[in-house]
C-alpha positions in Angstrom: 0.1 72.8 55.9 0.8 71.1 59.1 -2.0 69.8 61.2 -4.3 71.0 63.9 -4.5 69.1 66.1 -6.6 69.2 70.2 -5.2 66.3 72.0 -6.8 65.3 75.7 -4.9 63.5 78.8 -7.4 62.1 81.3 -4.3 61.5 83.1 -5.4 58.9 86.1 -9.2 60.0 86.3 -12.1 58.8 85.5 -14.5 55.3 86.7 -15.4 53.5 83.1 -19.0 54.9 83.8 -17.4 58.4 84.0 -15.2 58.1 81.0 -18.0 56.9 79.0 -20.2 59.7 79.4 -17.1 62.1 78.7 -16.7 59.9 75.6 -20.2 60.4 74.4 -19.9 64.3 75.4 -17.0 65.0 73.1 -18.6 62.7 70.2 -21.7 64.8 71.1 -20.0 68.3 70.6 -17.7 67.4 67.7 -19.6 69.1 65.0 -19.2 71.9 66.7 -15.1 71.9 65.9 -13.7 72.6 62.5 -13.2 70.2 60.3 -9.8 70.5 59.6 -8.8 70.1 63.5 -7.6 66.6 64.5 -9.1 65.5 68.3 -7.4 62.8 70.0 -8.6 62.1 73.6 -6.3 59.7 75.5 -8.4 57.8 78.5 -6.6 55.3 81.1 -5.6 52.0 79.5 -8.9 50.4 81.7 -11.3 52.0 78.9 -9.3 51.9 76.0 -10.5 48.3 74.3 -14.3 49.8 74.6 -14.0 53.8 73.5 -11.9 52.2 70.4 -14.6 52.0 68.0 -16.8 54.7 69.2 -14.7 57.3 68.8 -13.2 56.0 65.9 -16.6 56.5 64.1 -17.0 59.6 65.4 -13.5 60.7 63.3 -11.6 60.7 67.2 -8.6 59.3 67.4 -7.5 57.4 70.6 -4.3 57.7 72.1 -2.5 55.3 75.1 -1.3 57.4 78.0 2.0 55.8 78.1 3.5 52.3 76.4 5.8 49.9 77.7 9.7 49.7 76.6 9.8 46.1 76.2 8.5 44.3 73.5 6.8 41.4 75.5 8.1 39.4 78.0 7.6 38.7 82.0 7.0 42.4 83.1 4.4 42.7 85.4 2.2 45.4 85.1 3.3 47.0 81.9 1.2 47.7 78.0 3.3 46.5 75.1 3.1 48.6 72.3 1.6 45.7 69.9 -1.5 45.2 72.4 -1.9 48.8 72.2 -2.0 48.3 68.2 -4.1 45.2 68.7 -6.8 47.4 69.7 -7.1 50.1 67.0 -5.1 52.7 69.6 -3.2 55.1 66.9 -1.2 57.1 69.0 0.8 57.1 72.5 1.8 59.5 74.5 5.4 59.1 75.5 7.8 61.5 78.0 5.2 63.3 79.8 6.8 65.3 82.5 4.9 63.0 85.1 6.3 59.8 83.9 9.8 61.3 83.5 9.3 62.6 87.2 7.5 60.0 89.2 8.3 56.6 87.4 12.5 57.5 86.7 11.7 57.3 82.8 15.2 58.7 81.2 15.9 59.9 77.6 17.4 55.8 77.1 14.3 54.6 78.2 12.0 56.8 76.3 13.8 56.0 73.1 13.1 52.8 73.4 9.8 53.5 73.9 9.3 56.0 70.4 10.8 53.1 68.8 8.7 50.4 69.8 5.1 52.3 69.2 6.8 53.6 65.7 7.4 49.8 65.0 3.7 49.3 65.9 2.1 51.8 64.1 1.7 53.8 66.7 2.2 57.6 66.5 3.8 59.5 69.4 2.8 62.4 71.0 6.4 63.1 72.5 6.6 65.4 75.3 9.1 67.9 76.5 10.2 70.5 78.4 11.7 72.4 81.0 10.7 72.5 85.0 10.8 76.5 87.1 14.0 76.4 88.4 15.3 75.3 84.7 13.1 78.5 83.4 14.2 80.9 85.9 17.6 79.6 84.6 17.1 80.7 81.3 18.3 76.7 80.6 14.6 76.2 79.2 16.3 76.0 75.5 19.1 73.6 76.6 16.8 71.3 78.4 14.3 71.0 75.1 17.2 70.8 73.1 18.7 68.2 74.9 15.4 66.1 75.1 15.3 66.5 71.4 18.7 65.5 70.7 18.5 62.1 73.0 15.2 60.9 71.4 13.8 62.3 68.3 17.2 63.7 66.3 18.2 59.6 66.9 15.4 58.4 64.6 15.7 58.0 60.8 14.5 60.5 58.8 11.0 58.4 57.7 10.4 57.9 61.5 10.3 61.5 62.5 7.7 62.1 59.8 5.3 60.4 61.6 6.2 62.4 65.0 4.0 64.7 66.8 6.3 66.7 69.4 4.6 68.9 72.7 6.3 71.4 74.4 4.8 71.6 78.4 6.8 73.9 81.0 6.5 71.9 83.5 6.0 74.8 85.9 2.7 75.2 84.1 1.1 72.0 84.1 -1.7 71.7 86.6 -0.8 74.9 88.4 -3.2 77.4 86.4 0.2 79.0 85.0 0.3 79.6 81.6 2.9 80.7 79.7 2.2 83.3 77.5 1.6 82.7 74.2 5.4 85.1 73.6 7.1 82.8 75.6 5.5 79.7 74.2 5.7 81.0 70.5 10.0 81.1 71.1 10.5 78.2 72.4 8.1 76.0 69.7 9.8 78.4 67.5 13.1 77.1 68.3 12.0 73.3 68.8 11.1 73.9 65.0 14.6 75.3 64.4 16.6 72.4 66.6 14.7 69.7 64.6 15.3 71.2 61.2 18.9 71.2 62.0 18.9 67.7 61.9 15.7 66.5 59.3 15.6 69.8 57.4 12.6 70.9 56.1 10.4 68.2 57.4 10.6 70.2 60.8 8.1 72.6 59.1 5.5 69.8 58.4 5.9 68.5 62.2 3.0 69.2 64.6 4.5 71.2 67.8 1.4 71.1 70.5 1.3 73.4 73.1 0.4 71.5 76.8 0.2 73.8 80.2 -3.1 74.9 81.5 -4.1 75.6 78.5 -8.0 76.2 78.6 -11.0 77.5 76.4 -9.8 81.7 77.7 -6.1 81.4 76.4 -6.2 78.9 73.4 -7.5 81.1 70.9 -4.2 83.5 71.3 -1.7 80.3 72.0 -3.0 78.9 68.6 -2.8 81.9 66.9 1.3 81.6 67.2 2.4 80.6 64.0 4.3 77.4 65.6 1.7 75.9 67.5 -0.3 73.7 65.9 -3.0 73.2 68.9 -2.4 72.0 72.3 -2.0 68.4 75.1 -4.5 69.2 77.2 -5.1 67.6 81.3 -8.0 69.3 83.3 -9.8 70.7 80.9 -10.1 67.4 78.5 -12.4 66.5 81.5 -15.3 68.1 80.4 -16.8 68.0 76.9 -17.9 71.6 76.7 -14.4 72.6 77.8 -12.5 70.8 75.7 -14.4 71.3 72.9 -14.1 75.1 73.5 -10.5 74.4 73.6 -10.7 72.8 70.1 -12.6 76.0 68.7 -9.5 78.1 69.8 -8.4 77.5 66.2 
């Protein structure tokens, strides 16, 4: 049985004071989610030393937006994956379609990246997909493919265990596009397939999360697909009652 799992990217919003009552929202509404589905809510690195134990009490894990590829050393600016571990962060996410666009991070780079949270502990939410013109295309297997073949298929087999893999079209991330749960179902579907090819059946124990606009109206059919194992979620992580109700799509 793989897991269930309702992650949320604050992306670059929030004050503390504003993150903190989100915080005590979701720890508010938790009860309200099965118990079987795993929330992970992922603020800007400012608040992540103080939502730590909080939300680690409330059974919420906390995930880094992004780490750096470096283990330590004179670069300015960046989040080393041990200080991340240093303060009881458990997962990163790594490869978003934002960071890959905006900040020139390439398939090199983001292996290095898996690497060093894996080293740390850390377990990576790594993201992929394809952008519009790719879909229109019909290149949106080749692209995930190739994404998949540069970074995860390069990791020994007891590394990719303790990978979680997202598929976001980039054409439907923060446009109020969806893709519908068909054409979201075949590509997860073959994700599973491109992975198995190389690690076999552990492919079929590996959490595929669904992120592009999804929201409370269209999770329940997205996670009724039989490879999507819940969802990365942007704007509406930014409201308890939302992203709860996203979390009840299961």
């Amino acid at each position: 049985m793989r897991k269930k799992i309702v992650a949320g990217n604050w992306k670059m919003n929030t004050t503390y004071e504003e993150g903190e009552k989100l915080v005590q929202g979701i720890i508010e509404k938790k009860s309200e989610v099965k118990g079987d589905v795993t929330l992970i809510v992922a603020p800007p690195f400012t608040h992540l030393c103080c939502f730590a134990e909080p939300l680690g009490k409330a059974g919420i894990g906390i995930s880094a937006q992004n780490c750096a590829s470096h283990e330590s050393g004179a670069y300015t600016g960046e989040v080393s994956a041990a200080m991340l571990a240093s303060i009881d962060v458990h997962y990163c996410i790594l490869g978003h379609s934002e960071r890959r666009e905006y900040y020139g991070e390439t398939n090199n780079i983001l292996l290095e990246k898996v690497k060093l949270a894996l080293k740390h502990n850390l377990t990576p939410i790594f993201c992929i997909g394809e952008k519009l013109g790719e879909r229109e295309a019909g290149k949106q297997f080749d692209v995930v493919k190739g994404q998949l073949q540069a970074v995860v298929c390069q990791l020994p087999a007891a590394d990719f265990e303790k990978i979680i893999v997202a598929y976001e079209p980039v054409w439907a991330i923060g446009t109020g596009k969806t893709a519908t749960a068909a054409q979201a179902q075949e590509v997860h579907a073959y994700i599973r397939k491109v992975l198995a090819d190389t690690f076999g059946d552990a492919a079929n124990r590996t959490p595929i999360l669904y992120g592009g606009s999804c929201n409370p109206t269209t999770a329940p059919e997205l996670f009724g697909q039989p490879d999507i194992d819940g969802g990365l979620i942007g704007g509406a992580s930014l409201k308890p009652a939302d992203f709860i109700s996203v979390a009840k799509g299961f």
